[in-house]
C-alpha positions in Angstrom: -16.9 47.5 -15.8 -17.5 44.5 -18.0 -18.5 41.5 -16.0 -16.4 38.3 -17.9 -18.4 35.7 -20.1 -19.3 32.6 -18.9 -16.8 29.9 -20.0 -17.8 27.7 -23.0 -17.9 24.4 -21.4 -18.4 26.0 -17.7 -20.6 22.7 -16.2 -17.2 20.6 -17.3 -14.8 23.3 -16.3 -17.3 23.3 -12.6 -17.0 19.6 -12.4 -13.2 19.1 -13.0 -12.0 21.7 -10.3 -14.2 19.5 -8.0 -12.5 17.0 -8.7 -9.6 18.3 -7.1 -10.8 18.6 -3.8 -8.5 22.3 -3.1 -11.2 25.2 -2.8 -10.8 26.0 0.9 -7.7 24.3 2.3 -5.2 25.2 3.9 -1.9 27.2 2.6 0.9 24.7 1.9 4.3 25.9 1.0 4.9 24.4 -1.9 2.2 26.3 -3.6 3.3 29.5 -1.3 7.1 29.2 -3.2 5.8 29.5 -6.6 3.8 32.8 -5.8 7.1 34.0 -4.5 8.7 33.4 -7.3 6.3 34.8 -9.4 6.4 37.8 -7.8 10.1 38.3 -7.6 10.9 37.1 -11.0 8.4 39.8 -12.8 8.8 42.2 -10.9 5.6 42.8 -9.1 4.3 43.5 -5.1 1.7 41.1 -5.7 1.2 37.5 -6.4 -1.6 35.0 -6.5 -2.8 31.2 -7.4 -6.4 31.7 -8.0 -9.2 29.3 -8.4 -12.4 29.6 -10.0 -15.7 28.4 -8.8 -19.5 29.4 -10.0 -19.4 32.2 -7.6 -16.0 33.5 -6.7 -12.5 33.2 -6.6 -10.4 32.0 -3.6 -6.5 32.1 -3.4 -5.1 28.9 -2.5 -1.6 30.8 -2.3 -1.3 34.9 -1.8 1.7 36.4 -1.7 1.6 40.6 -1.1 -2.0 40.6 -0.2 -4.2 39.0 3.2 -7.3 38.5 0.9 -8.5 35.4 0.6 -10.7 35.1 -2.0 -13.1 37.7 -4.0 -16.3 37.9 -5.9 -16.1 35.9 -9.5 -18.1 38.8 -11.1 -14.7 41.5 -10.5 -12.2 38.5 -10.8 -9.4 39.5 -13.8 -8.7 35.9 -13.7 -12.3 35.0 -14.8 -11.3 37.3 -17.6 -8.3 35.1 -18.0 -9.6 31.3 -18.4 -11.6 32.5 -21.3 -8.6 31.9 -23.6 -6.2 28.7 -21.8 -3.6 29.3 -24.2 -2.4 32.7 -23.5 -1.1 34.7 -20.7 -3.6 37.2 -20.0 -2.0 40.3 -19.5 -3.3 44.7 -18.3 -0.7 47.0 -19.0 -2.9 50.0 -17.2 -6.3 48.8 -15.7 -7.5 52.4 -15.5 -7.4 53.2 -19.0 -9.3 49.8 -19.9 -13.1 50.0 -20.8 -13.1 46.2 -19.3 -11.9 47.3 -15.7 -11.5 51.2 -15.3 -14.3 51.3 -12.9 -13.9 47.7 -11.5 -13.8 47.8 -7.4 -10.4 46.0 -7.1 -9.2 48.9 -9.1 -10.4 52.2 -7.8 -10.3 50.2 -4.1 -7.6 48.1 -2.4 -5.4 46.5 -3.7 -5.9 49.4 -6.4 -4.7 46.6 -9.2 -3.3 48.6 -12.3 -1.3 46.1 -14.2 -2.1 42.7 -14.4 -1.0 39.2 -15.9 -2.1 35.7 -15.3 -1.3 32.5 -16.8 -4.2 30.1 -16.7 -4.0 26.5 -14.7 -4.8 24.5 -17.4 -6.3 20.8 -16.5 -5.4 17.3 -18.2 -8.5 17.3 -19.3 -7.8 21.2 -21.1 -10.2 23.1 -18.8 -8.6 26.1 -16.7 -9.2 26.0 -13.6 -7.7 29.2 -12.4 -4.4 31.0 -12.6 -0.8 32.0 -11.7 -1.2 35.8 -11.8 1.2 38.6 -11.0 -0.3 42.6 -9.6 1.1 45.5 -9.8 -0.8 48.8 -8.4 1.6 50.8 -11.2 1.5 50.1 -15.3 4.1 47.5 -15.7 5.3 45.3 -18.9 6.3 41.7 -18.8 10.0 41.1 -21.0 9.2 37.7 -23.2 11.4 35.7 -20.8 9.0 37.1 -17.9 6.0 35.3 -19.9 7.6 32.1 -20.2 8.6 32.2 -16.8 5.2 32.9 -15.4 3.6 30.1 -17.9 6.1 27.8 -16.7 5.5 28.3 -12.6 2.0 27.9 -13.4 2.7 24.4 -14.9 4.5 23.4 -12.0 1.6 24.7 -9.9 -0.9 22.7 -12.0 1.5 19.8 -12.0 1.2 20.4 -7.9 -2.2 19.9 -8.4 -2.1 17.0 -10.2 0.2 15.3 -7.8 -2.3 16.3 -4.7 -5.3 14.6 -6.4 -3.6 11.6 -7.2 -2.1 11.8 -3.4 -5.8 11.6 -2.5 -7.1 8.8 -4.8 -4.5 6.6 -3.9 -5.4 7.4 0.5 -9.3 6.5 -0.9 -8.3 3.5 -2.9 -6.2 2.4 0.5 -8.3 2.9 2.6 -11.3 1.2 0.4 -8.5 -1.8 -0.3 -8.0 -2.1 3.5 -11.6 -2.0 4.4 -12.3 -4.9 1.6 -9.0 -6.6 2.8 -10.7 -6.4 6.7 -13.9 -7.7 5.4 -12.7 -10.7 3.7 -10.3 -11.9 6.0 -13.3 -11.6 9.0 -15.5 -13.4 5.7 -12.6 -16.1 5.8 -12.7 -16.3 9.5 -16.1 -17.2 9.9 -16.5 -19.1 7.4 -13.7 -21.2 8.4 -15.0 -21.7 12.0 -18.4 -22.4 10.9 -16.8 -25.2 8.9 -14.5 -26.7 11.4 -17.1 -28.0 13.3 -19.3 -30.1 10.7 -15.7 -31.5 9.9 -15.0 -32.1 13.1 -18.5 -34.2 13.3 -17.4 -36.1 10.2 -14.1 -37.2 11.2 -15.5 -38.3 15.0 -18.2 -40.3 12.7 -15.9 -41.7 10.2 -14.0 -42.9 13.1 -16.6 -44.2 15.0 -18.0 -46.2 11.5 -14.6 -47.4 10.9 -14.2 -48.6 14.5 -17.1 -50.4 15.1 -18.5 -51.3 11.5 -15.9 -52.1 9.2 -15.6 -55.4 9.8 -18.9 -55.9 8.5 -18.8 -53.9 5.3 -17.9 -54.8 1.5 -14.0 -53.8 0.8 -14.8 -51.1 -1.1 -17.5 -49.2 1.3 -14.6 -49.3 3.5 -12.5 -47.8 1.2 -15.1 -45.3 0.9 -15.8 -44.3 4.2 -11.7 -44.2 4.7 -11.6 -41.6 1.9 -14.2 -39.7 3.7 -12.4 -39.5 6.5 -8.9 -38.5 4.8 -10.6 -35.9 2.7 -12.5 -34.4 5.7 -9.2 -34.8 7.8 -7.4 -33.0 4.9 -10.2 -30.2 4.2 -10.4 -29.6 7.8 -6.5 -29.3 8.1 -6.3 -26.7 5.1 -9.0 -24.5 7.3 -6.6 -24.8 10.1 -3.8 -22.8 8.1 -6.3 -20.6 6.4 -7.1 -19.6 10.1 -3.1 -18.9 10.8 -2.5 -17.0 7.7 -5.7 -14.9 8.3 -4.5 -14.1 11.9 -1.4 -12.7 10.2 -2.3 -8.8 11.4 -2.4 -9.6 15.4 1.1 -11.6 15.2 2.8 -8.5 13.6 0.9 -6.2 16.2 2.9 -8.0 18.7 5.6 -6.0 20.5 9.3 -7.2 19.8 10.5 -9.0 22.9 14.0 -10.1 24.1 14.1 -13.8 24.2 16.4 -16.9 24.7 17.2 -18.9 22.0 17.1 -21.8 24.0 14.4 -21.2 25.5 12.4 -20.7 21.9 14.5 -24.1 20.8 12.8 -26.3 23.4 9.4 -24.5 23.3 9.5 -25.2 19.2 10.8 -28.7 20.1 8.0 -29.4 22.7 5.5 -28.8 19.3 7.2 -32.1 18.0 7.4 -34.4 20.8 5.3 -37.0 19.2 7.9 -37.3 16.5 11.3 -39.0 17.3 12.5 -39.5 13.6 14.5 -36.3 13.4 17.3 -34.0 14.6 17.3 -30.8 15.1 20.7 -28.3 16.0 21.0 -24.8 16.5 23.8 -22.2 16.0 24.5 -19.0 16.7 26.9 -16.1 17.4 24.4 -14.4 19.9 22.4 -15.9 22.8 19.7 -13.4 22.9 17.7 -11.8 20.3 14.9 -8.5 20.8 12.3 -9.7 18.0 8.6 -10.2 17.6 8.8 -13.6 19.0 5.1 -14.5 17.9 6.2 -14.2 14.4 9.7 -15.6 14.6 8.0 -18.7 16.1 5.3 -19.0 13.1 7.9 -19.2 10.8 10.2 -21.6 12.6 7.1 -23.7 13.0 6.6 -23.6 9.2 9.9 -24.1 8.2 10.8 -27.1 10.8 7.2 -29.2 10.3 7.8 -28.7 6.5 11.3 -30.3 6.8 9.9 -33.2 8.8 6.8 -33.6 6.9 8.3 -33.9 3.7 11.9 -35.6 4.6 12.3 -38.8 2.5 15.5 -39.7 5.1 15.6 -41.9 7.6 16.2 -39.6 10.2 15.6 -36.0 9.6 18.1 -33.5 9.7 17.3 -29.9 10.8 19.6 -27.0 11.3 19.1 -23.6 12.2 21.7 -20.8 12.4 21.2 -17.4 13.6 23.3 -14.6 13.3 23.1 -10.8 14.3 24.5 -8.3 12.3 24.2 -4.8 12.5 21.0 -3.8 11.0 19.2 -7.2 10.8 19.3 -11.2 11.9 20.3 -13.1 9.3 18.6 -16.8 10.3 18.5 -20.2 8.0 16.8 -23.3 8.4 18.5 -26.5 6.6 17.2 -29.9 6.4 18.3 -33.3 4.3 15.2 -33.7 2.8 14.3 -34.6 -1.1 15.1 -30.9 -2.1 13.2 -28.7 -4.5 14.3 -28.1 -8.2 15.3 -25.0 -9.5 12.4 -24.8 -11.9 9.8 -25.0 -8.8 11.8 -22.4 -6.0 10.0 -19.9 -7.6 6.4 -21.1 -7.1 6.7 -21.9 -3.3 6.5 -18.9 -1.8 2.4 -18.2 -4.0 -0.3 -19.4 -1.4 -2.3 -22.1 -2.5 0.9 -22.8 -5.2 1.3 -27.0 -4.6 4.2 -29.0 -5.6 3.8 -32.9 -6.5 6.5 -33.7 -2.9 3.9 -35.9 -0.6 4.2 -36.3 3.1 5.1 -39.5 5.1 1.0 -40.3 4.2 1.2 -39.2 0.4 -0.3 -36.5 0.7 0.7 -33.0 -0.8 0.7 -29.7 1.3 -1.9 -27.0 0.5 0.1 -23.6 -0.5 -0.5 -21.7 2.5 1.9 -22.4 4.9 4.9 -20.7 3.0 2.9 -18.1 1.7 2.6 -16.8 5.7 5.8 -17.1 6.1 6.6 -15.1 3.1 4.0 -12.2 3.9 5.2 -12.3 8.0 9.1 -12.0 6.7 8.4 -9.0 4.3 6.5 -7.2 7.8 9.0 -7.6 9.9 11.5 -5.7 7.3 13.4 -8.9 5.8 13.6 -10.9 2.9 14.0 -14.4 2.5 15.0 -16.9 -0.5 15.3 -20.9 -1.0 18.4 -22.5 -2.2 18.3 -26.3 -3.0 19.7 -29.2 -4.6 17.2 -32.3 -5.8 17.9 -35.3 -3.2 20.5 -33.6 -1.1 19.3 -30.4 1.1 16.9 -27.4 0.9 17.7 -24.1 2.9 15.8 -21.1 3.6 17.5 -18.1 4.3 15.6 -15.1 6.1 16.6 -11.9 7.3 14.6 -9.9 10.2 15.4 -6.3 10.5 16.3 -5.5 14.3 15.0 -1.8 15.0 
């Protein structure tokens, strides 16, 4: 018996089978059908995917045979990686000086004809093979060799897939973990800040109370700036706090609940205004939704309308209807509108538009950017439509199952 050479680049060869994380794992069909295949197509009892390590090789599929996996030094298919290109093939094992007196041919599975088709890496290294046994001298037609290179591509191409499979679960998993850490960062961070804020404002307040009178115009110009731009920075933390709780309002279990029930509790949220109008319509009284969510984008949608109206009175309308797979749900309002050229922007967080608020004052991106992200969980999809001066509308869909 000649023992087979050591592979020219065997370290690389070593490292790149690593790489694909499949020495020792369970049988999956898919690699099971090709052996199958193999074996009925050429004719033979016997049928194997082998792979190569420094010390053996294991059968990640074996059809014919219950051996798992066999010493590298008596392996025909570390014979067969020494040349990636070919289809290594034994007409009669006992009359070659190679393998007459190998074990796996005087012993079971008595192997007499062989042929294996090497699992060939992107990378160019062979990892293993596709190989057909056959305990009787055999011969392989042309079309038999193409066949057999071919099912070993789409078992390399198997491989291929698998490893990607598992590098995308790691960069998901690593992506989620990041994702975690910065929104608990953001959470923190945000709450740490609120409360020197909060100290500002209650001292700007108290200055501008008690002091102003006696200060120049512009230090009381100054000290009111301090106290819009705290107010502002400390309202922009607020939001950053709802869109960073996004995960435990879509972890909330879908409900049934009355839509006039959820009108009044939204409208409770406005009492201090009294310079809009808000109807509701509907072809169903009842809806079985994650009402935590439905209510933070209501919220959004309705406080923009009033916050940004340039009318008199602000008018608001919401209409719900059920269809079969989904609720299809608008919210309308008479305010200054949006131009074609900006829909598009909205939805970005942190994306601002030049519209100011009944103070002057422009929003902050976040608040339509949550609603976005909380529509797409819940299954839907949702879209502006506007004209400049006359109305804005956005139209949301929720999916019901």
């Amino acid at each position: 018996m000649i023992k087979p050479d050591t592979f020219v680049w065997e370290n690389e060869r070593l490292k790149d089978l690593d790489s694909y994380a499949i020495i020792d794992t369970l049988p999956e069909d898919e690699y099971d059908e090709l052996t199958y295949l193999a074996s009925q197509i050429c004719g033979t009892p016997i049928s194997l995917i082998s792979l190569l390590d420094n010390k053996r090789q294991w059968f990640k599929s074996h059809y014919g045979t219950d051996v798992m996996e066999t010493s590298k030094e008596i392996a025909f298919c570390a014979h067969a990686i020494l040349n990636p290109d070919e289809v290594f093939i034994v007409q009669d094992a006992r009359n070659d000086h190679r393998f007459y007196d190998n074990p796996l041919v005087i012993e079971e599975p008595n192997v007499v004809f062989y042929a294996g088709a090497p699992l060939v890496s992107q990378n160019g290294l062979p990892l293993g093979t596709l190989c057909v046994i056959d305990n009787k001298p055999n011969e392989l037609s042309e079309n038999q060799i193409k066949s057999l290179k071919a099912l070993s591509n789409q078992a390399m191409k198997l491989l291929e897939l698998r490893k990607k499979k598992k590098q995308l679960e790691k960069n998901l998993f690593e992506f989620e973990n990041k994702n975690k850490e910065l929104e608990r960062f953001a959470y923190i961070a945000a709450h740490d800040l609120k409360s020197p804020l909060g100290n500002i404002n209650a001292l700007t307040d108290f200055f501008i109370e008690h002091y102003c009178e006696d200060l120049e115009e512009e230090a009381s110009e100054i000290i009111a700036l301090i106290h819009q731009s705290s107010a502002k920075l400390r309202g922009l933390i607020d939001e950053l706090l709802e869109y960073s709780k996004y995960d435990k309002i879509i972890e909330q279990e879908k409900a049934e609940i009355d839509l006039q029930i959820l009108k009044k509790e939204i409208l409770g949220l406005f009492s201090f205004n009294n310079k809009y109008d808000i109807s509701l319509k509907s072809n169903v009284s009842k809806l079985i939704i994650n009402k935590v969510a439905l209510e933070q984008i209501l919220i959004n949608l309705i406080s923009n309308a009033i916050k940004y109206n340039d009318k008199e009175i602000a008018q608001i309308e919401i209409m719900v209807n059920e269809e079969d797979l989904q609720y299809r749900i608008s919210v309308t309002d008479n305010g200054p509108g949006i131009s074609k050229e900006n829909q598009h922007k909205i939805f970005e967080i942190f994306e601002v538009l030049d519209t100011c608020d009944h103070n002057g004052e422009t929003g902050n991106g976040i608040g339509l950017a949550t609603v976005k992200k909380l529509v797409l969980a819940l299954g839907g999809t949702i879209d502006v439509e506007s004209e400049v001066g006359k109305f804005t509308r956005f139209n949301f869909t929720i999916e019901k199952f």
